[in-house]
N, CA, C and O atoms as a Tripos MOL2 file, in Angstrom:
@<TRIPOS>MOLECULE
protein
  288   287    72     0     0
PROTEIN
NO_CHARGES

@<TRIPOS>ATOM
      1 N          47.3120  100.9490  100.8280 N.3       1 UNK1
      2 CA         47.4810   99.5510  100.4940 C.3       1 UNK1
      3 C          47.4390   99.3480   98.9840 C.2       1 UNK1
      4 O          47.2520   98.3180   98.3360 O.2       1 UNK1
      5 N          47.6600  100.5830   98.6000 N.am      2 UNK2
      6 CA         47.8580  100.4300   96.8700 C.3       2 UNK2
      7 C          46.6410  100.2880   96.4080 C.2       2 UNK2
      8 O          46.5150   99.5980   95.3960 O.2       2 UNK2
      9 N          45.3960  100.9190   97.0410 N.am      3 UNK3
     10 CA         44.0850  100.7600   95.9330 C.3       3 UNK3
     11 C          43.5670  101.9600   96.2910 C.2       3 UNK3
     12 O          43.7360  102.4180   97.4210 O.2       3 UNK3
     13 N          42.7250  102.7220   95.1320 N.am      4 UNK4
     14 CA         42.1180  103.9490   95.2740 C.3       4 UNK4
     15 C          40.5140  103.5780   96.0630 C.2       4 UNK4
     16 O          39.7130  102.6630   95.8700 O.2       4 UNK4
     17 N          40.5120  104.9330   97.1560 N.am      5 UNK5
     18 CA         39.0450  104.9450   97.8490 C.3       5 UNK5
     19 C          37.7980  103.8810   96.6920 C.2       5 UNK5
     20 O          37.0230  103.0420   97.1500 O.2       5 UNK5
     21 N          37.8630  104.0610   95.9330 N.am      6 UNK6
     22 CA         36.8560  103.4980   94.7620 C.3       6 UNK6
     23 C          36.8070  102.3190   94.5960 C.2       6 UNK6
     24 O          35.7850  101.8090   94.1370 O.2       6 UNK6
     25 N          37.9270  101.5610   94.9350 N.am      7 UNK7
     26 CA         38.4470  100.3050   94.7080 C.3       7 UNK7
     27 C          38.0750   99.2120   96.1560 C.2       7 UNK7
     28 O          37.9090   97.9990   96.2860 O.2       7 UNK7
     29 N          38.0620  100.4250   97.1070 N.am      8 UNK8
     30 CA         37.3780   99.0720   98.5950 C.3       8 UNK8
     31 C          36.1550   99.8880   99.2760 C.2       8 UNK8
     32 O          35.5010   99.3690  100.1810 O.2       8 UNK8
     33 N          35.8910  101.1400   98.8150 N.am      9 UNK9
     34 CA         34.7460  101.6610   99.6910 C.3       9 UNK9
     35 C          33.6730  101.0510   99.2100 C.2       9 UNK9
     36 O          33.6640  100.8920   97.9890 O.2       9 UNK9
     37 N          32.5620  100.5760   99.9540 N.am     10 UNK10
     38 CA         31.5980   99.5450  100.7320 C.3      10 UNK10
     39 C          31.4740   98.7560   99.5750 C.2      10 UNK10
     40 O          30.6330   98.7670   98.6750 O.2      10 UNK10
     41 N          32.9550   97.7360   99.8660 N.am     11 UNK11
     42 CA         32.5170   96.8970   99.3900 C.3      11 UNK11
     43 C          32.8690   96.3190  100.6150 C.2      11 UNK11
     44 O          33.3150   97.0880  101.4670 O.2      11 UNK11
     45 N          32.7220   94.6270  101.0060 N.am     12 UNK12
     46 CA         33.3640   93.8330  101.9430 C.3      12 UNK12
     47 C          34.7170   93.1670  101.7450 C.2      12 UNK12
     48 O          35.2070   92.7090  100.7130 O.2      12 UNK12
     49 N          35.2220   93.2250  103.0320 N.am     13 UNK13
     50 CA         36.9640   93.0980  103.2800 C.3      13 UNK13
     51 C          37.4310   92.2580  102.4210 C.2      13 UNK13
     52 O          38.4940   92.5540  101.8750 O.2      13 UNK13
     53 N          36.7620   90.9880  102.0720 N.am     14 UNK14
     54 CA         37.3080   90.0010  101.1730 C.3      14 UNK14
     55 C          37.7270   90.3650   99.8990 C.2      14 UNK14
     56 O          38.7700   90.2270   99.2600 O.2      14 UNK14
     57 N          36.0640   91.1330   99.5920 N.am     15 UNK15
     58 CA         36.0930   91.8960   98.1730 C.3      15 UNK15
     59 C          37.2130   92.9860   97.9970 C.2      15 UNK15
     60 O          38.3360   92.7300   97.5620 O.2      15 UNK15
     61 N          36.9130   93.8510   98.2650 N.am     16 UNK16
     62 CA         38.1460   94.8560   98.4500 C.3      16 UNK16
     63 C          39.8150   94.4930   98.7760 C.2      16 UNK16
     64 O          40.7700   95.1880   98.4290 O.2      16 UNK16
     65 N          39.8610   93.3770   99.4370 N.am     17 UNK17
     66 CA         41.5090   92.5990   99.9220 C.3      17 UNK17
     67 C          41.3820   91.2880   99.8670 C.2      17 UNK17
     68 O          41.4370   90.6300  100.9050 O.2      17 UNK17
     69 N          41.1880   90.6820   98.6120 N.am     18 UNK18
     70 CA         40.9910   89.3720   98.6520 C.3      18 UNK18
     71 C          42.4170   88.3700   99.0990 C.2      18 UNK18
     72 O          42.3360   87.1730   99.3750 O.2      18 UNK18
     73 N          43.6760   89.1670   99.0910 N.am     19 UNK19
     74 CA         44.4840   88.3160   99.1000 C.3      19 UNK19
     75 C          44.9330   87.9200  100.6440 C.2      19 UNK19
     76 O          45.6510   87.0050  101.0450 O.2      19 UNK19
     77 N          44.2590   88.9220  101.3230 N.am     20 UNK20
     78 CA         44.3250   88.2060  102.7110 C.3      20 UNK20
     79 C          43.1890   87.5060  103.4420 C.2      20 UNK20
     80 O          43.1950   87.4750  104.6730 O.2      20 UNK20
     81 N          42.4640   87.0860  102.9130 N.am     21 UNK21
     82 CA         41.4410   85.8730  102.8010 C.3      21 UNK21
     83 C          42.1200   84.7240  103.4480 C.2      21 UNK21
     84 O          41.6670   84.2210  104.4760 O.2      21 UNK21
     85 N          43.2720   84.2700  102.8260 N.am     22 UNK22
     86 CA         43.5660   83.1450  103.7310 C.3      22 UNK22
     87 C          44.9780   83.0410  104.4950 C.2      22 UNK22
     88 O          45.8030   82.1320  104.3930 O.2      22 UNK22
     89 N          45.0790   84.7120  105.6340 N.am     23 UNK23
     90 CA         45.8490   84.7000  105.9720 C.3      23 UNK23
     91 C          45.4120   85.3390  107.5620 C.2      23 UNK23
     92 O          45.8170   86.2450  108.2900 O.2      23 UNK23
     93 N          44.5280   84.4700  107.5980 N.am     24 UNK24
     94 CA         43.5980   84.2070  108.7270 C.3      24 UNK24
     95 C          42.7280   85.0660  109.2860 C.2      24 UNK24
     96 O          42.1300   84.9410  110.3550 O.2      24 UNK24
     97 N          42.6890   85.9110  108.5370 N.am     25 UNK25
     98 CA         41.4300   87.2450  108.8270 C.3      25 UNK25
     99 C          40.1480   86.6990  108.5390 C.2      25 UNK25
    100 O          39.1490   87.2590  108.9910 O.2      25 UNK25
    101 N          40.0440   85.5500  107.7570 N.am     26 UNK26
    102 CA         38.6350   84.8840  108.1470 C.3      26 UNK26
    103 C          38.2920   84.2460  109.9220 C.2      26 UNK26
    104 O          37.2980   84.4880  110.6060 O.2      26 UNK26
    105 N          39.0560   83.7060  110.1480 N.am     27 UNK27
    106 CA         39.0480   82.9090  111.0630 C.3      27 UNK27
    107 C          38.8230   84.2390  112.6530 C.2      27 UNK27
    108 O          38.1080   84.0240  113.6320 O.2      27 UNK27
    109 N          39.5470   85.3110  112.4490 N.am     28 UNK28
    110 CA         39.8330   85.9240  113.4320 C.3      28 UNK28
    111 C          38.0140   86.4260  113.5650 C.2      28 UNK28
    112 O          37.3340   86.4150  114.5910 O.2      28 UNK28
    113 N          37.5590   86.8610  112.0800 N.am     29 UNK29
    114 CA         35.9750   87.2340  112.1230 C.3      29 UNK29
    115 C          35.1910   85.9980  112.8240 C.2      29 UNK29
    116 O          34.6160   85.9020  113.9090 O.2      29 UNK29
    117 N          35.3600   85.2930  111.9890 N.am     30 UNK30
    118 CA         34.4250   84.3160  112.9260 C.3      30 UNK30
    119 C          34.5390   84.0290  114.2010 C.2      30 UNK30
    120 O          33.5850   83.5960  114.8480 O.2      30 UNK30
    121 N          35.6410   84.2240  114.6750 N.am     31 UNK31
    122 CA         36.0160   84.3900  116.3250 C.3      31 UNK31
    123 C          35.1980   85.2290  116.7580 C.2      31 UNK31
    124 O          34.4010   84.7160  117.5430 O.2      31 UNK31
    125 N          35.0530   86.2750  116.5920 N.am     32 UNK32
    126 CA         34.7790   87.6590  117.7290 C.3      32 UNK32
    127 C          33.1190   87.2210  116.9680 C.2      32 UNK32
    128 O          32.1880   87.6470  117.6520 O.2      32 UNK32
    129 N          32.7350   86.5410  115.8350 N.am     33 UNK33
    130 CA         31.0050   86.5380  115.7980 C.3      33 UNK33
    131 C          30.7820   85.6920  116.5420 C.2      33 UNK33
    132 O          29.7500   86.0660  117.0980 O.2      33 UNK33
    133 N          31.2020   84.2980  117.1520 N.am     34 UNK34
    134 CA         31.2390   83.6760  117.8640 C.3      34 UNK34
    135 C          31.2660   83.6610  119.3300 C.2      34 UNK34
    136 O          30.4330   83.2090  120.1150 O.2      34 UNK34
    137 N          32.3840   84.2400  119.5440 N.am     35 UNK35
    138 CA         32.5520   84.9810  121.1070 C.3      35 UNK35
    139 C          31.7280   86.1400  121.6760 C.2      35 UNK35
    140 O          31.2620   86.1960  122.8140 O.2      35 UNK35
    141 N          31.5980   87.2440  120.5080 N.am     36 UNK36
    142 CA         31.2000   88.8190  121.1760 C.3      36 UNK36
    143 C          32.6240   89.3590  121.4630 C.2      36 UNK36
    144 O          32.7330   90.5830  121.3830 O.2      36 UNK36
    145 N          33.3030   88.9250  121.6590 N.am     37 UNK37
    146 CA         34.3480   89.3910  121.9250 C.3      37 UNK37
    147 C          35.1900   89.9110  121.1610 C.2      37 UNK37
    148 O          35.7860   89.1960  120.3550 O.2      37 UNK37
    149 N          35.4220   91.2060  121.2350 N.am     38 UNK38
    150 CA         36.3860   92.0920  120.1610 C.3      38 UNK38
    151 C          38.0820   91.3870  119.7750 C.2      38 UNK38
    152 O          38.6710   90.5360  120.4430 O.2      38 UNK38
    153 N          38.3960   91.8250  118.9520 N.am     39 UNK39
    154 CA         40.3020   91.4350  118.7700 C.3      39 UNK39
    155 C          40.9440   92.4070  118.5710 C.2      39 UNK39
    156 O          40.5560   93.1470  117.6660 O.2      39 UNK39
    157 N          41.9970   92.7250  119.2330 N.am     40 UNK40
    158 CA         42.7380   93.6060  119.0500 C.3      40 UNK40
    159 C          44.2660   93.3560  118.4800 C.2      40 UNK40
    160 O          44.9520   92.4130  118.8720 O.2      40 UNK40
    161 N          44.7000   94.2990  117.5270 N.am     41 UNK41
    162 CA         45.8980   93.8040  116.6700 C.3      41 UNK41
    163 C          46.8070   94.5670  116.4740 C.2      41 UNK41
    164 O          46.5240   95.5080  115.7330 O.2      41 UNK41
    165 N          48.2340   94.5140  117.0180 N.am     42 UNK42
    166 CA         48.9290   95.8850  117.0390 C.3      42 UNK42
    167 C          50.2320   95.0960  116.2460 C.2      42 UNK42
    168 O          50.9000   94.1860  116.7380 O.2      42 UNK42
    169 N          50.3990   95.6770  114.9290 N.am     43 UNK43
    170 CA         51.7510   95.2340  113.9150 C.3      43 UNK43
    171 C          51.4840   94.1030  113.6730 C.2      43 UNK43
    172 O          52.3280   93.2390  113.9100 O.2      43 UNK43
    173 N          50.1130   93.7270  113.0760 N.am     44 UNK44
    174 CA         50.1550   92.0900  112.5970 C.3      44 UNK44
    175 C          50.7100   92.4880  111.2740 C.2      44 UNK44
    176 O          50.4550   93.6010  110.8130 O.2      44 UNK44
    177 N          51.3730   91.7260  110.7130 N.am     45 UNK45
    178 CA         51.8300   91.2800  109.0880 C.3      45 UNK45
    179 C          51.1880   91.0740  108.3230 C.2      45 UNK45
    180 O          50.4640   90.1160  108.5920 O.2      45 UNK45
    181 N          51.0660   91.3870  107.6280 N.am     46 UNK46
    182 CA         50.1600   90.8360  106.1730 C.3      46 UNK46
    183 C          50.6450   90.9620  105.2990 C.2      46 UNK46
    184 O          51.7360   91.5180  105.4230 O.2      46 UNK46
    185 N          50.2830   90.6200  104.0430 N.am     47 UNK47
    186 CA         50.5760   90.6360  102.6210 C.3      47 UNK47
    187 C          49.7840   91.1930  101.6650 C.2      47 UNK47
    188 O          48.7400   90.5820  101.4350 O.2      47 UNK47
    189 N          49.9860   92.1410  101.0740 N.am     48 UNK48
    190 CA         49.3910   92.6770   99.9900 C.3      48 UNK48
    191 C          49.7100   93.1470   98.6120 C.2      48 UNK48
    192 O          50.6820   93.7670   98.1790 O.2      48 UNK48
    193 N          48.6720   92.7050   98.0590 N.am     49 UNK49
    194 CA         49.2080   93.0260   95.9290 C.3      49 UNK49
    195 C          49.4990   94.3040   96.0430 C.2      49 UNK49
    196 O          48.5980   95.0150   96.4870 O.2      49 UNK49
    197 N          50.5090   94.8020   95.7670 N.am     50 UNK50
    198 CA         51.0010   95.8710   95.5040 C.3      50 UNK50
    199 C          51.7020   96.2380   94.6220 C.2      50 UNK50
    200 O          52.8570   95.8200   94.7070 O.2      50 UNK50
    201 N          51.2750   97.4390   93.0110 N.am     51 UNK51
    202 CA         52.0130   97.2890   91.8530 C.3      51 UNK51
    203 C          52.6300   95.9990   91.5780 C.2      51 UNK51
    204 O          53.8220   95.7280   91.4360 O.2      51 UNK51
    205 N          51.2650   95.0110   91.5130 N.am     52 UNK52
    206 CA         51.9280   93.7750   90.4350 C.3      52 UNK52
    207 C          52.9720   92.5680   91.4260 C.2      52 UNK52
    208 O          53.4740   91.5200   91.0190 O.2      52 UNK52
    209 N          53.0640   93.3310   93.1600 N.am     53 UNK53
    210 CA         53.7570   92.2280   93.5700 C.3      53 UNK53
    211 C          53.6420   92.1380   95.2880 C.2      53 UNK53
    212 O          53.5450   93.2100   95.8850 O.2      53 UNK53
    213 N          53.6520   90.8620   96.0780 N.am     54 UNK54
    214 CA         53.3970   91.0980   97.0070 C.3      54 UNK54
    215 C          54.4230   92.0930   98.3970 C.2      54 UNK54
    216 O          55.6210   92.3690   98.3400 O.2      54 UNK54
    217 N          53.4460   92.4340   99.5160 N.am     55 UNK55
    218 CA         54.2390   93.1710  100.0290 C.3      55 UNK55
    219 C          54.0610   93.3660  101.4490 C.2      55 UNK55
    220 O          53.0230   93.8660  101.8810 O.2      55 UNK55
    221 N          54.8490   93.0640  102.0770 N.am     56 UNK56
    222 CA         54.7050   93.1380  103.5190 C.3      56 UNK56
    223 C          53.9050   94.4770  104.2430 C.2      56 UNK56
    224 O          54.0940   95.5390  103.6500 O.2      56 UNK56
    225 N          53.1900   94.5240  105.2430 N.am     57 UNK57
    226 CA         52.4580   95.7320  105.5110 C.3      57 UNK57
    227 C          52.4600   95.4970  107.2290 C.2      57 UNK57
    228 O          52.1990   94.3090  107.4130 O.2      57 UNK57
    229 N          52.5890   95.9510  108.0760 N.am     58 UNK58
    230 CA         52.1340   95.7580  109.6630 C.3      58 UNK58
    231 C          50.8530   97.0300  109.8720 C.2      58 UNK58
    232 O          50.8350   98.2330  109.6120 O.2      58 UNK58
    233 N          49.7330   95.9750  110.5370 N.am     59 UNK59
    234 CA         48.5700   96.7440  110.1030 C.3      59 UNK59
    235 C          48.0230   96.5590  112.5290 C.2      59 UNK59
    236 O          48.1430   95.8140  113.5010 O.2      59 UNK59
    237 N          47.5610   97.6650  112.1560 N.am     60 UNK60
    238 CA         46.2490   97.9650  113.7800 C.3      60 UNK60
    239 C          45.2570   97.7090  113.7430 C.2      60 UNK60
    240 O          44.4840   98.3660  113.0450 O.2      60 UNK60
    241 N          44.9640   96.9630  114.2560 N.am     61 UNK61
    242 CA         43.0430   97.0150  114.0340 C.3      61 UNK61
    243 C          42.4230   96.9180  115.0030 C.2      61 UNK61
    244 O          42.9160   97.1540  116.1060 O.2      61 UNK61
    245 N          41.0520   96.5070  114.8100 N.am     62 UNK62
    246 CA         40.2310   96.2010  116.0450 C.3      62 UNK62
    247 C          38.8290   95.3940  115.2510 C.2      62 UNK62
    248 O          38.1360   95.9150  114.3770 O.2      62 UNK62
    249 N          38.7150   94.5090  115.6150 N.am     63 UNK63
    250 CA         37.5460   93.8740  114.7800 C.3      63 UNK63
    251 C          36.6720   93.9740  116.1920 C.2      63 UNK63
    252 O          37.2440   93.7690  117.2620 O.2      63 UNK63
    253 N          35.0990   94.3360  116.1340 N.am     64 UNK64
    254 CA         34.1580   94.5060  116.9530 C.3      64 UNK64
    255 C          32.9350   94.2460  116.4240 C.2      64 UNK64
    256 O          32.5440   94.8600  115.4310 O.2      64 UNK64
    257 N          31.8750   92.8970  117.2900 N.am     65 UNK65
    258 CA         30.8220   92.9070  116.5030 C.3      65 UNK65
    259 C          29.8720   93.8820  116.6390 C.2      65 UNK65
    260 O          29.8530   94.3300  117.7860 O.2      65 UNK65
    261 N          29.0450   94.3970  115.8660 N.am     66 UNK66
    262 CA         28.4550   95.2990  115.8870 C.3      66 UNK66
    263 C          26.9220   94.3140  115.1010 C.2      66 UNK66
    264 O          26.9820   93.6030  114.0980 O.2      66 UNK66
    265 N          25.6910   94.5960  115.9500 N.am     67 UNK67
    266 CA         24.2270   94.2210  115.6310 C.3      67 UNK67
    267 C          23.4990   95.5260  115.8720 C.2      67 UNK67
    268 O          23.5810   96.4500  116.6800 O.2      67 UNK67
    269 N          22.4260   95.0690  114.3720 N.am     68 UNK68
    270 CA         21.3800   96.4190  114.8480 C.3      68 UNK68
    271 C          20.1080   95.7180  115.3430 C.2      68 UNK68
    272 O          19.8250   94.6720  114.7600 O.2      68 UNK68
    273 N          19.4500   96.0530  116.1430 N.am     69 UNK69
    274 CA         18.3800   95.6220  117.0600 C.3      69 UNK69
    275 C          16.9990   96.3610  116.1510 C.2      69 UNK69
    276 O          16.6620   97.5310  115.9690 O.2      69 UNK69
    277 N          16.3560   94.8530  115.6540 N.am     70 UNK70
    278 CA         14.4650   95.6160  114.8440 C.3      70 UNK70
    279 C          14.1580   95.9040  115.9380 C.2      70 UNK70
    280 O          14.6470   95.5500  117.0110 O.2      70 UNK70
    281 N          13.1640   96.6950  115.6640 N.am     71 UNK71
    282 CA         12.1280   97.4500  116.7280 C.3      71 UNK71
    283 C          12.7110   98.7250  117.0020 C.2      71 UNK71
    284 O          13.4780   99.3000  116.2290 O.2      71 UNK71
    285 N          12.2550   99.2560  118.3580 N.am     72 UNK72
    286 CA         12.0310  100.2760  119.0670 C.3      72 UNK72
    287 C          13.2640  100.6250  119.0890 C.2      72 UNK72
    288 O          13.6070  101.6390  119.6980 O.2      72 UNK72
@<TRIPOS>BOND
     1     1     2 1
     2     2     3 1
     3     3     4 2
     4     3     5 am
     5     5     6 1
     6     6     7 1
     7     7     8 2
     8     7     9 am
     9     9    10 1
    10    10    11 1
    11    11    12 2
    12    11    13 am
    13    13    14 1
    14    14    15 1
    15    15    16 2
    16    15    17 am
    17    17    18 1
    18    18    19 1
    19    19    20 2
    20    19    21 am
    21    21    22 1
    22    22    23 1
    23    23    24 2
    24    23    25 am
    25    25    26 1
    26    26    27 1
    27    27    28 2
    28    27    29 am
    29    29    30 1
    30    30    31 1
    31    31    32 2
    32    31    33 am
    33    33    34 1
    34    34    35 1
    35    35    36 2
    36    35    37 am
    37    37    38 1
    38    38    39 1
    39    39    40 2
    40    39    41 am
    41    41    42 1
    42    42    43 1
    43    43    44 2
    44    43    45 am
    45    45    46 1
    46    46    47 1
    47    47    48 2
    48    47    49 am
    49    49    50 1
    50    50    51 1
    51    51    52 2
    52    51    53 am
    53    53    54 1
    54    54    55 1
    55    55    56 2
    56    55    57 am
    57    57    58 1
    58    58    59 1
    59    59    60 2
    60    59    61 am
    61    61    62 1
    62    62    63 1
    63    63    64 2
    64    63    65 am
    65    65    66 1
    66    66    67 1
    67    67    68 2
    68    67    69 am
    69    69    70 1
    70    70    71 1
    71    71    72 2
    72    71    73 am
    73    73    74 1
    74    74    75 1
    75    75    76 2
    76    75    77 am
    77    77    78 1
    78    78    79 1
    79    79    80 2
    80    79    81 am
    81    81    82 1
    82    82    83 1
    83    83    84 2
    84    83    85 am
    85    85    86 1
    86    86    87 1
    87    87    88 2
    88    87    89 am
    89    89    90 1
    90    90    91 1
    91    91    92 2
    92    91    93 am
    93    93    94 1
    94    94    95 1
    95    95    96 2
    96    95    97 am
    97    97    98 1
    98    98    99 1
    99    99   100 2
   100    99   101 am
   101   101   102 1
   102   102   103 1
   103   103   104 2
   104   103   105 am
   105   105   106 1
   106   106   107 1
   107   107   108 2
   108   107   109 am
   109   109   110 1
   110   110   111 1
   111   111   112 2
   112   111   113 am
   113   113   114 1
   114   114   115 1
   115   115   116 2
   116   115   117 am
   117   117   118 1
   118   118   119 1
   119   119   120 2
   120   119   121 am
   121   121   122 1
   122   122   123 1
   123   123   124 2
   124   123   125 am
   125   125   126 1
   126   126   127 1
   127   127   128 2
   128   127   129 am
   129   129   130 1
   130   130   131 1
   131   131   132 2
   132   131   133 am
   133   133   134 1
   134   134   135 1
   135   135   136 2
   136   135   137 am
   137   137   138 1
   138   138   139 1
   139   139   140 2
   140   139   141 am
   141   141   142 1
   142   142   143 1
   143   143   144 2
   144   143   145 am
   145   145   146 1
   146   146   147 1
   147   147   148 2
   148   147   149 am
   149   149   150 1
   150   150   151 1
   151   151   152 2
   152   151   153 am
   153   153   154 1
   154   154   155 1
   155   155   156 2
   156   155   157 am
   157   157   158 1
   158   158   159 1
   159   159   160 2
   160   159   161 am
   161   161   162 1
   162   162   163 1
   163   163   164 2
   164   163   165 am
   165   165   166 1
   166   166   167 1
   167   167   168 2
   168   167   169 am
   169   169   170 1
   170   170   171 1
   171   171   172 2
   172   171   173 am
   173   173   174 1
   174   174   175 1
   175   175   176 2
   176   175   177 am
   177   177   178 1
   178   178   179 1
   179   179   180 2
   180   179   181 am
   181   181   182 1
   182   182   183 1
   183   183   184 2
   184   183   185 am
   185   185   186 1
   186   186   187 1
   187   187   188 2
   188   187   189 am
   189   189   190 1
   190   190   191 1
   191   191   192 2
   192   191   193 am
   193   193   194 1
   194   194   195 1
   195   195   196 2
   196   195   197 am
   197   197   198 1
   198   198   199 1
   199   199   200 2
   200   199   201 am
   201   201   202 1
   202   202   203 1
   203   203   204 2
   204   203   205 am
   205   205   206 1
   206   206   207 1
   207   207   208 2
   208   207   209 am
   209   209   210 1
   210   210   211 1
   211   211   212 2
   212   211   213 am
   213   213   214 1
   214   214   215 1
   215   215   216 2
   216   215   217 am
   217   217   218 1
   218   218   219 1
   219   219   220 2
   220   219   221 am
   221   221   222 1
   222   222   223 1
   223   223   224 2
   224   223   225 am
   225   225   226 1
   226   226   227 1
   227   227   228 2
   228   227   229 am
   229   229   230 1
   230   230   231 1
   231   231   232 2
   232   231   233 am
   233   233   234 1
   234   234   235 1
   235   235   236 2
   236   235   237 am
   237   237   238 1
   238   238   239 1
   239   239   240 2
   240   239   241 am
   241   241   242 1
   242   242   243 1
   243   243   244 2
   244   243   245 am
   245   245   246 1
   246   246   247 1
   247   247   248 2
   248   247   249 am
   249   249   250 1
   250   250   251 1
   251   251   252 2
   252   251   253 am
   253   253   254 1
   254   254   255 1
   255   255   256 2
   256   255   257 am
   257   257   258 1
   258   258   259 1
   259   259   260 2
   260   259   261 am
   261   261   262 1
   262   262   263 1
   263   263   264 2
   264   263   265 am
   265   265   266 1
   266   266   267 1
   267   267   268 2
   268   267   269 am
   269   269   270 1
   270   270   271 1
   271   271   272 2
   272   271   273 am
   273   273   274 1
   274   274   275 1
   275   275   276 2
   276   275   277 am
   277   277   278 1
   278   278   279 1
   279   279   280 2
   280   279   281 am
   281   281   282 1
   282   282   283 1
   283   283   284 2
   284   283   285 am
   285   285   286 1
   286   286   287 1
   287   287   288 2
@<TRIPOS>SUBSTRUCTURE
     1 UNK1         2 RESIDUE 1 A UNK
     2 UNK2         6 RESIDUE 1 A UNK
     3 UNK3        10 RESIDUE 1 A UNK
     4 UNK4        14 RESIDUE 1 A UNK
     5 UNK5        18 RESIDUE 1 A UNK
     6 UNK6        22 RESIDUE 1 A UNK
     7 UNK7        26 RESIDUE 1 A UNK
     8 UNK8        30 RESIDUE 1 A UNK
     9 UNK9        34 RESIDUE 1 A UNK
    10 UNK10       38 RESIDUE 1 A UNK
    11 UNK11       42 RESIDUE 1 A UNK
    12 UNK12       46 RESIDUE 1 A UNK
    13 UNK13       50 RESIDUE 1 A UNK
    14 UNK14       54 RESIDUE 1 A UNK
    15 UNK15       58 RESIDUE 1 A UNK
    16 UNK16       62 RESIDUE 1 A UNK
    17 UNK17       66 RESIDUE 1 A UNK
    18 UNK18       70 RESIDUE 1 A UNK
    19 UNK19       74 RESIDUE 1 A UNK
    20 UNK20       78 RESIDUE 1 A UNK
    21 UNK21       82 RESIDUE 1 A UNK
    22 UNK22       86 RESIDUE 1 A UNK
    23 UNK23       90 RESIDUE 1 A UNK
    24 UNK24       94 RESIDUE 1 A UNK
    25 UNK25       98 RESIDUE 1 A UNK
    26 UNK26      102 RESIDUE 1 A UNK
    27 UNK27      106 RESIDUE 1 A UNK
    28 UNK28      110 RESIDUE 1 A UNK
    29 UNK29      114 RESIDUE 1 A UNK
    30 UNK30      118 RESIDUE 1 A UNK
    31 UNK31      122 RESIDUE 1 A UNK
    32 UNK32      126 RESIDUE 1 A UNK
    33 UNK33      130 RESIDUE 1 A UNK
    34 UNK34      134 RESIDUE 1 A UNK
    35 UNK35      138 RESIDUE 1 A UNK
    36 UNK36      142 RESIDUE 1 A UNK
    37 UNK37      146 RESIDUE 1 A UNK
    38 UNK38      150 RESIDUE 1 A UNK
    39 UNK39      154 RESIDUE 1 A UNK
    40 UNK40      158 RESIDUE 1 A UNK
    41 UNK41      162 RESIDUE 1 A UNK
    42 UNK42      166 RESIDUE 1 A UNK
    43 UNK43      170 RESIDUE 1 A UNK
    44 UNK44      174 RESIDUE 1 A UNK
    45 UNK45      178 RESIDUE 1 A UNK
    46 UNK46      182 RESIDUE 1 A UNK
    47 UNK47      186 RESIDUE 1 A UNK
    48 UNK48      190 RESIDUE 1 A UNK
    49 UNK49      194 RESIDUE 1 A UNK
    50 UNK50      198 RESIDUE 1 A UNK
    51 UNK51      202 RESIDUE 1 A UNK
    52 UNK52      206 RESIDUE 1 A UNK
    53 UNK53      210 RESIDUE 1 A UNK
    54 UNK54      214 RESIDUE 1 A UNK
    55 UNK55      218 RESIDUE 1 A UNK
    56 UNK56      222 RESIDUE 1 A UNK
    57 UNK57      226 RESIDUE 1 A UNK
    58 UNK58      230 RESIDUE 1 A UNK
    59 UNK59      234 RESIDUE 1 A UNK
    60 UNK60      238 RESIDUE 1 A UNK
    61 UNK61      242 RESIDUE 1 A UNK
    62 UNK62      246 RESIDUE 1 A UNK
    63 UNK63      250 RESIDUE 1 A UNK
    64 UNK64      254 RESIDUE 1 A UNK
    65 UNK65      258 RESIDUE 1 A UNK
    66 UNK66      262 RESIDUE 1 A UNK
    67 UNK67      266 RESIDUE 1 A UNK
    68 UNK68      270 RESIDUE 1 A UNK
    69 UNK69      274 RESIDUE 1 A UNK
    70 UNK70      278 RESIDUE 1 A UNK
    71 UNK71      282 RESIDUE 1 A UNK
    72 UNK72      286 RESIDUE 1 A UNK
């Protein structure tokens, strides 16, 4: 996606890909924190800065909430 490992490793998705922030990948998170319910995404579109210009990308995913449980 045109950025080196250095450039998005742990940071958060926004941080690391800010330009799809409002191309509804917020909304889809707050869904599945809301629901529990995972999303699954096969060739969604997006847009990304790429050398200075934007650029179409069809991306897979799977957004899943994941909690860690204190205690035992």
């Amino acid at each position: 996606m045109g950025r080196t490992p250095e450039q998005v490793l742990g940071k958060a998705i926004f941080e690391a890909l800010p330009e799809v922030r409002d191309q509804g990948f917020r909304e889809l998170l707050d869904q599945v924190m809301h629901t529990g319910e995972p999303f699954v995404a096969n060739e969604v579109a997006a847009l990304f800065q790429r050398n200075d210009q934007l650029e179409t990308v069809y991306l897979n995913f799977v957004i899943n909430l994941y909690m860690m449980i204190k205690g035992g």
